[in-house]
N, C-alpha and C positions, 0 to 999 in steps of 0.2 A: 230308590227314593223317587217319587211322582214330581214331575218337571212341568205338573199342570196346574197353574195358578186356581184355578176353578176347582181343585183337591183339596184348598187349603180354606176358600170361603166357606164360612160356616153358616152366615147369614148376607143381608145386602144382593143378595143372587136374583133377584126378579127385577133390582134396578139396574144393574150391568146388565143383565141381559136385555134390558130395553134400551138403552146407551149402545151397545153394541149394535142393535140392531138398526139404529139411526147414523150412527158415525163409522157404521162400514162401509157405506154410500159412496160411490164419487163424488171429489166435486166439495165432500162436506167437511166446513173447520168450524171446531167450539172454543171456548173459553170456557172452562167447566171451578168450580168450586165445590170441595168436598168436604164439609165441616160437620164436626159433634166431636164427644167424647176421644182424648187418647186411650188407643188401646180396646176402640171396636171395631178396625177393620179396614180404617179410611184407605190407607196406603196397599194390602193386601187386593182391596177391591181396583185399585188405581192400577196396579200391576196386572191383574186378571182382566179388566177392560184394555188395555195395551195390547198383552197377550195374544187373544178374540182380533182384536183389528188387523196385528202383523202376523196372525198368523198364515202361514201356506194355504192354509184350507179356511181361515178364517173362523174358526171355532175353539180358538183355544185348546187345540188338541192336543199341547204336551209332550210331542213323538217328532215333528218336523224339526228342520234346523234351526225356524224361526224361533219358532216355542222355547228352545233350547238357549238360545244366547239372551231371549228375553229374561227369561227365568235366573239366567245369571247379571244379569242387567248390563249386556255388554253387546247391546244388540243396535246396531248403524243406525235405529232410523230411533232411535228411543234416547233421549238424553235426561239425567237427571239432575236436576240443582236441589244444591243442599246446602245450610250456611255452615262452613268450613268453619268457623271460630265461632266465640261468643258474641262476635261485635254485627253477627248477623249474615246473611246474604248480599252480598256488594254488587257493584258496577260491572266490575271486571266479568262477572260472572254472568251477566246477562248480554253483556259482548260475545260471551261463547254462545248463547243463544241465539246470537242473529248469524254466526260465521256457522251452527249448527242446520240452522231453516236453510240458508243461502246454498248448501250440498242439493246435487242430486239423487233422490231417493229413486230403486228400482223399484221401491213397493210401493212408492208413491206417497202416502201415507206417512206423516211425521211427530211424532210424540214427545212432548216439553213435561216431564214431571218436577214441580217446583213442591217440595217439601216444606213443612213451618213456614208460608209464605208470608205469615204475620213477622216474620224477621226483615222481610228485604228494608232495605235503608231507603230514603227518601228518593237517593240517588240513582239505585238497582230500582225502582218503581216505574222514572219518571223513564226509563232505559228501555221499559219492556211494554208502557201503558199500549200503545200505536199496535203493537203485535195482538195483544190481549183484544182491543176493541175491532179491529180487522184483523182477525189473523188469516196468516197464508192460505193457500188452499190446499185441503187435505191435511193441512196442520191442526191437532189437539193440546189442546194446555190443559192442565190439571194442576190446579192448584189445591195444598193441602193445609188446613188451620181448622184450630176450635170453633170460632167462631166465625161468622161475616166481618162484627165488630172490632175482632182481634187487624182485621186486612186496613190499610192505609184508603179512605174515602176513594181515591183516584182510583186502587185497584179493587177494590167491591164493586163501583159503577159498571165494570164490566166487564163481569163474571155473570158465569149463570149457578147460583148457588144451590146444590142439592144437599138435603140434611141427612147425614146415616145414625139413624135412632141408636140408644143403646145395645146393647145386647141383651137375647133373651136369656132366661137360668138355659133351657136346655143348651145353646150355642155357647154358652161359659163351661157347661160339663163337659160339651162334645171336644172343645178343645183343651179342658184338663187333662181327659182321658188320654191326650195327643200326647201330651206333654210330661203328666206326673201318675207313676206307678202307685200313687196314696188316694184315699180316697177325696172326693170334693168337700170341699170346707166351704158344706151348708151354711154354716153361722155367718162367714164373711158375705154372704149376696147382698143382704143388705147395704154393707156397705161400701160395693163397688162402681155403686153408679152404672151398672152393667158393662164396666170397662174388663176386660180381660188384664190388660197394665194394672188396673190397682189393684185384682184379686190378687194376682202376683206376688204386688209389694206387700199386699195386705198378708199373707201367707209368710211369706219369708219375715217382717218386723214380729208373725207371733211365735213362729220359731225363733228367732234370736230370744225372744223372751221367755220362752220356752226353756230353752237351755240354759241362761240363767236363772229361773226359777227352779229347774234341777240340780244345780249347782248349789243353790241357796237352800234347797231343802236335806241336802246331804252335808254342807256343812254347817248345818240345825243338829244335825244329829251324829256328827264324826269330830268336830272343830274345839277341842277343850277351850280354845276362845273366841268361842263365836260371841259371846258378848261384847265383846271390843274390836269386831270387824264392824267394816262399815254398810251396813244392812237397814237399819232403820229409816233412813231418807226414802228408799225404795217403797217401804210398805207404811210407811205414816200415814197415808191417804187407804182412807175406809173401804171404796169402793176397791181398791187395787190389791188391799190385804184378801180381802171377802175373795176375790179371784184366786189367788195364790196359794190362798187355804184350798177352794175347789178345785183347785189345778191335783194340788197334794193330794188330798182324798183319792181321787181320780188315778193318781202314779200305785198308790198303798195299796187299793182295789185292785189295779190291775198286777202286780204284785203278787198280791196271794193266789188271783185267779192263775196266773204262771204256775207257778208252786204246784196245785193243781195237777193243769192239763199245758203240758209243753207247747202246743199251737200258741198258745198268748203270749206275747212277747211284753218286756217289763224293765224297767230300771237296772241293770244286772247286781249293784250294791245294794238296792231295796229288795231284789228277789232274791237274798240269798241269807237274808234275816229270817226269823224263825216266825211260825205262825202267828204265837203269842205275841211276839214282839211290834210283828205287823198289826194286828189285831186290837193291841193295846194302842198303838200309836194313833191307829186311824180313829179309836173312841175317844180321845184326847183332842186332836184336830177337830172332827166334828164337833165336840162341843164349844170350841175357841172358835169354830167357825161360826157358831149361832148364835154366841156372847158377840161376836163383832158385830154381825147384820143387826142386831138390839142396840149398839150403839158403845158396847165395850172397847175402850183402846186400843187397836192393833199390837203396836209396840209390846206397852206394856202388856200384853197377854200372850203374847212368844214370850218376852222375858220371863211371865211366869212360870211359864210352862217348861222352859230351858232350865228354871232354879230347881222347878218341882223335881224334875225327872233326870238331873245331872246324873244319880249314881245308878242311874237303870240301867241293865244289861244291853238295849238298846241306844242306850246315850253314852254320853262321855265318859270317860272313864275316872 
């Protein structure tokens, strides 16, 4: 596994490296702020500019011993604050920040990473403002938040706040690709905000839903009393039935196409139903699914469909 922070940036890589090239300097301390979207990169980039400055050779090369202990975040001149509970980042903790600057560094070179820094308390603020507005020499602060607005007035005054725009489609694919052996789920870019974090959650809430709509479509068709489970609240709403129907199509299709050619992979209780049965099923669905989009009752047109076809070799028994 690559120990080089700059393997990992997918995008953000032309302002680190102008960052870097400024605060490798003697001599130079910032006060930096890095805000946009969770989950494009803010902290990633924060650790890859660290990296770059302490490193041996100053390049973030990934292979020294600097590289090494940064990359595990356990490296002497690199400290990082994080708020330990929900009650925020405190006082205490920015006491460790001045007993942290007050060492002497052999690389000279001192790095404060303050995460969520929209958390610190009034008190943790007022502890660290003096460092922020003059900090040490060769000392970097990087502070991490959504916003400028999210920061307490006292610590936005003096920050230098750089924006990290969303993320592009390709940089969301690049690092799917990293991540998940399935393919990218086009449909979600919309609406991720071009955060990697929400493609994520957005991916795993439609698999949950996923699998209970699997569930719900197999005991549609196995459950002699699927009429008196509780199913209905789920798909009462038009838009959400219209889904569940094309979700179903969708499993039944891919079904036969198994059946078929063993490459396509399938429901294994839906692909072991018989042509016909498949066949029949998905012509029946289709048309419940275009009575719904017309403005037909959800509900009531499962129930019918459940009363119609109770004694079919495909349904209940």
């Amino acid at each position: 596994m690559s120990q080089r922070f700059l393997d990992l940036l997918v995008e953000h890589n032309s302002l680190i490296e102008n960052l870097s090239v400024e605060l490798i300097e003697p001599k130079t301390s910032a006060s930096l702020l890095f805000f946009g979207e969770n989950g494009i990169g803010r902290e990633t980039s924060a650790m890859t500019l660290a990296q770059i400055i302490l490193c041996d050779l100053q390049t973030g090369c990934g292979q020294c011993g600097s590289c090494a202990r940064v990359f595990k975040k356990a490296h002497e001149s690199l400290l990082i604050i994080e708020a330990e509970t929900s009650s925020g980042i405190k006082i205490d903790q920015m006491r460790e920040v001045r007993t942290f600057l007050s060492r002497q560094s052999w690389q000279k070179k001192q790095i404060v990473l303050i995460k969520e820094a929209q958390t610190l308390n009034s008190g943790a603020a007022n502890a660290i403002l003096k460092s922020l507005e003059e900090p040490p020499e060769d000392c970097i602060f990087i502070l991490l938040a959504p916003n400028p607005g999210s920061l307490l007035p006292t610590i936005r005054s003096r920050v230098r706040a750089l924006l990290f725009k969303p993320l592009t489609a390709e940089a969301l694919k690049t690092l799917w690709q990293r991540n998940f052996p399935t393919a990218f789920p086009q449909k979600l870019l919309p609406l991720c905000n071009g955060s990697y974090e929400n493609l994520v959650a957005l991916h795993e809430a439609e698999l949950q839903t996923s699998s209970a709509w699997q569930d719900l479509l197999l005991q549609f068709l196995e459950n002699p009393d699927f009429l008196v489970s509780s199913w209905r609240e789920e798909l009462k709403e038009r838009a959400v039935a219209v889904e569940f129907f094309a979700q179903a199509l969708t499993w039944i299709h891919q079904a036969l196409k198994a059946q078929v050619n063993p490459e396509f992979s399938a429901i294994p209780r839906l692909q072991a139903r018989s042509p016909e049965e498949l066949d029949y099923l998905f012509k029946k669905i289709l048309k419940i699914h275009q009575e719904i989009k017309q403005s037909r009752d959800s509900v009531l047109a499962l129930e019918g469909m459940w009363v119609e076809n109770r004694n079919q070799s495909w349904g209940m028994q």
